[in-house]
C-alpha positions in Angstrom: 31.8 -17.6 78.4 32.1 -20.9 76.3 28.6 -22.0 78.1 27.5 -19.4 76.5 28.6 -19.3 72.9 27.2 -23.1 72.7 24.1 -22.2 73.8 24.0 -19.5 71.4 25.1 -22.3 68.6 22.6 -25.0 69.8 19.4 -22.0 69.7 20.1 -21.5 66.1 20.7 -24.9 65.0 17.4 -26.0 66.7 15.9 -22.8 65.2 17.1 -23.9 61.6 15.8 -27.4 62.5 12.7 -26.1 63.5 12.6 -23.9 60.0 13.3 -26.8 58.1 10.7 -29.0 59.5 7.9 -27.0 58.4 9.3 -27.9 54.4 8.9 -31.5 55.5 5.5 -33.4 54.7 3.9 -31.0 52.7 0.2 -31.8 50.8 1.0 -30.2 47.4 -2.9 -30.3 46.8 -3.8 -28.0 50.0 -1.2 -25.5 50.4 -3.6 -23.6 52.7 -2.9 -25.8 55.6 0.9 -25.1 54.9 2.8 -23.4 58.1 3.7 -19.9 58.0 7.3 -20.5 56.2 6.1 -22.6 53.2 3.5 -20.2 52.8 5.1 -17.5 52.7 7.7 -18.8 50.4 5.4 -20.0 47.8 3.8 -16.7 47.2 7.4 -15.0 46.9 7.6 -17.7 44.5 4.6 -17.4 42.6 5.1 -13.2 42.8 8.7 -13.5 41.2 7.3 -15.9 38.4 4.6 -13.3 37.6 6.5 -10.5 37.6 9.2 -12.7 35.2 6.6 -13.7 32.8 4.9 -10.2 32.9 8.4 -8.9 32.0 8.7 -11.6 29.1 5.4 -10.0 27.6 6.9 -6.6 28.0 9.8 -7.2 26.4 8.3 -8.8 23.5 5.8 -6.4 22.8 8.4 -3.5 23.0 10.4 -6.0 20.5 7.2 -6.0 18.1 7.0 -2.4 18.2 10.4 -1.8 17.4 10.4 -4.0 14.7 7.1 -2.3 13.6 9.2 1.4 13.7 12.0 -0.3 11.8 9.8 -1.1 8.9 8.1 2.0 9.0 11.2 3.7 8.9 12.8 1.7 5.7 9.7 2.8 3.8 9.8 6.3 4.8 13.1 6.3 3.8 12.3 4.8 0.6 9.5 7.4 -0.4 11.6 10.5 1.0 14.4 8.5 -1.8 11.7 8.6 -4.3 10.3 12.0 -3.9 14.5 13.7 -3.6 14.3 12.0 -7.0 11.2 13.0 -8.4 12.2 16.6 -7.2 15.1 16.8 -8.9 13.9 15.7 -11.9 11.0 18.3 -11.8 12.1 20.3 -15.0 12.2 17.2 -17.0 8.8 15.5 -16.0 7.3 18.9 -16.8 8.5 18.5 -20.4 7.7 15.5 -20.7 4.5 16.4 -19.6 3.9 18.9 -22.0 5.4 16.9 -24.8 2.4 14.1 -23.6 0.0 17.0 -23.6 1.0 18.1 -27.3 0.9 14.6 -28.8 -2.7 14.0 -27.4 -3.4 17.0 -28.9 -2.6 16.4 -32.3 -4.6 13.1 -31.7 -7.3 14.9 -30.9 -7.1 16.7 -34.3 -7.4 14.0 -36.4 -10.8 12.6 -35.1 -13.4 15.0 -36.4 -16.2 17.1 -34.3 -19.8 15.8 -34.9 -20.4 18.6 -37.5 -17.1 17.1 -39.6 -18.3 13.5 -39.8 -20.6 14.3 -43.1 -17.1 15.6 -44.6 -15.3 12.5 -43.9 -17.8 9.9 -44.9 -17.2 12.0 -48.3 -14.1 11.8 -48.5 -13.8 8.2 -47.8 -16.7 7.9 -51.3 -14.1 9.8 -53.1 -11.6 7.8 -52.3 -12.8 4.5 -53.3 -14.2 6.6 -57.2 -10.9 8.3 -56.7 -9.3 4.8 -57.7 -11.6 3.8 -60.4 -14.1 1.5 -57.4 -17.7 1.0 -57.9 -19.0 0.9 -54.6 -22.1 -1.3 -53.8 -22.8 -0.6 -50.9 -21.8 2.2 -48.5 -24.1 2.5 -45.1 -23.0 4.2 -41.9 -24.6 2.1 -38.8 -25.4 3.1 -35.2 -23.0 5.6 -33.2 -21.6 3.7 -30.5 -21.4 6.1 -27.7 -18.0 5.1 -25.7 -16.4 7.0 -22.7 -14.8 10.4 -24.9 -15.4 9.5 -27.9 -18.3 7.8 -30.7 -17.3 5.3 -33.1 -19.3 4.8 -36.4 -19.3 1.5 -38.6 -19.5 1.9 -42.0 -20.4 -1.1 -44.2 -18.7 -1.3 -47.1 -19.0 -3.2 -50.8 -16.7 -2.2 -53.6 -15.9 -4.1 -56.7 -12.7 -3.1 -58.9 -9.0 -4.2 -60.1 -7.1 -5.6 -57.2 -4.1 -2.9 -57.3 -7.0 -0.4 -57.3 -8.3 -1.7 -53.9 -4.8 -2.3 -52.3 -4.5 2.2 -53.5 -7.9 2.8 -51.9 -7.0 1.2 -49.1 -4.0 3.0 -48.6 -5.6 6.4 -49.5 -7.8 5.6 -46.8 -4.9 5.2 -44.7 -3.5 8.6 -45.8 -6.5 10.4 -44.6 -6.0 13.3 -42.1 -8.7 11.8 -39.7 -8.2 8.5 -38.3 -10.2 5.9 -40.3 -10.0 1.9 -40.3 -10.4 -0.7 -42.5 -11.9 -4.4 -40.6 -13.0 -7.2 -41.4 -11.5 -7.2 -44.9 -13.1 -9.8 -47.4 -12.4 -10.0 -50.8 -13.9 -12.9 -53.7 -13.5 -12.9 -57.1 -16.3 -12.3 -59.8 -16.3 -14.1 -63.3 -15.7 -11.3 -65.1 -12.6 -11.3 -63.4 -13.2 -8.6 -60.9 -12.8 -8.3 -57.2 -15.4 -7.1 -54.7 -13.9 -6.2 -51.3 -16.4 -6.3 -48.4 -15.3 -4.2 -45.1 -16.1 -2.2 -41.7 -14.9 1.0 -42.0 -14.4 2.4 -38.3 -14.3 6.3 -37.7 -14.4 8.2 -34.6 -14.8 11.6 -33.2 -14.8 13.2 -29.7 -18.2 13.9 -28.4 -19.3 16.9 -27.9 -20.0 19.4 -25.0 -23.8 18.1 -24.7 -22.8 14.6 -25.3 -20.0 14.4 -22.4 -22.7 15.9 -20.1 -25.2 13.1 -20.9 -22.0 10.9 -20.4 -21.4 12.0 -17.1 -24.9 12.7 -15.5 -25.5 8.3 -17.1 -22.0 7.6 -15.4 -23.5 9.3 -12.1 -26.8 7.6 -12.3 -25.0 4.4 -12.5 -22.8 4.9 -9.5 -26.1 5.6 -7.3 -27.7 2.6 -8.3 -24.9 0.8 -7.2 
């Protein structure tokens, strides 16, 4: 029985011996020629590192995406925020909306139509005789055509008191269409006058015809391009 059991003991210790000789001596350059053990082991090896590294890159893409969602969901947040806001504010950004609406309107009132423009060039000339001026020179120039609206230059030259100039001016000012006064120069004459050179700027809205050129020239220029 004892015979036995150390025979038993010596076949696995030579078996072990035998297992670990195959680890001894190996040529790291040519593990082809490696016995069956090494072998065997280095490809469970290399398998297990593979697997680890391809669970590395799963894990960090799933950590990219997650961060990704995150981000996506702060800014969702933020615009459902800003639209529970802009909801419950409806009623007053429609009044304000209408107040906007009525202010451009009475902007739009006080440039004058195409057919007005004669009517306001007059009143201007009354102004300035209004207040006692002798006017020298008064000559619209070109129309610039802008976006909505025209703008005329007007050259002006008048000669007078200087309290009489500082009332046109302000008459000017006072008128119901929007008119401006640039380029203001004023020298003194020997008979103790003033003349007061100037650009008088008006505008008006353009009209149906005029917008249409505006926008077919506005097309034309965006094919080109």
């Amino acid at each position: 029985m004892a015979s036995k059991r150390f025979a038993s003991n010596v076949d696995v210790a030579a078996s072990l011996r035998r297992f670990g000789e195959q680890f001894r001596g190996l040529n790291p350059n040519d593990p082809s020629v490696w016995p069956a053990a090494p072998r065997y082991a280095l490809c469970v090896a290399v398998t297990a590192l593979v697997l680890v590294a391809l669970w590395f890159v799963w894990l960090t893409n799933a950590n990219d995406e997650l961060e990704a969602e995150r981000a996506t969901e702060v800014t969702l947040k933020a615009d459902y925020q800003k639209k529970v806001a802009q909801a419950a504010n409806l009623d007053l950004l429609k009044k304000q909306r209408e107040q906007v609406q009525q202010y451009v309107t009475l902007l739009e009132k006080q440039l004058p139509s195409k057919a007005e423009m004669d009517a306001l060039l007059s009143d201007i000339n009354q102004a300035g005789l209004g207040r006692s001026l002798q006017f020298e020179l008064f000559r619209p120039g070109q129309v610039a055509v802008k976006d909505y609206y025209a703008e005329l230059p007007i050259a002006l030259r008048v000669t007078g008191r200087y309290d009489d100039m500082g009332a046109f001016v302000a008459d000017v000012a006072n008128l119901s269409r929007i008119v401006t006064l640039n380029d203001l120069s004023i020298t003194p004459q020997k008979d103790g006058a003033l003349t007061m050179d100037a650009t008088a700027r008006t505008y008006r809205y353009l009209d149906d015809e005029e917008q249409a050129g505006q926008r077919r020239a506005a097309a034309a220029g965006a094919k080109k391009k």
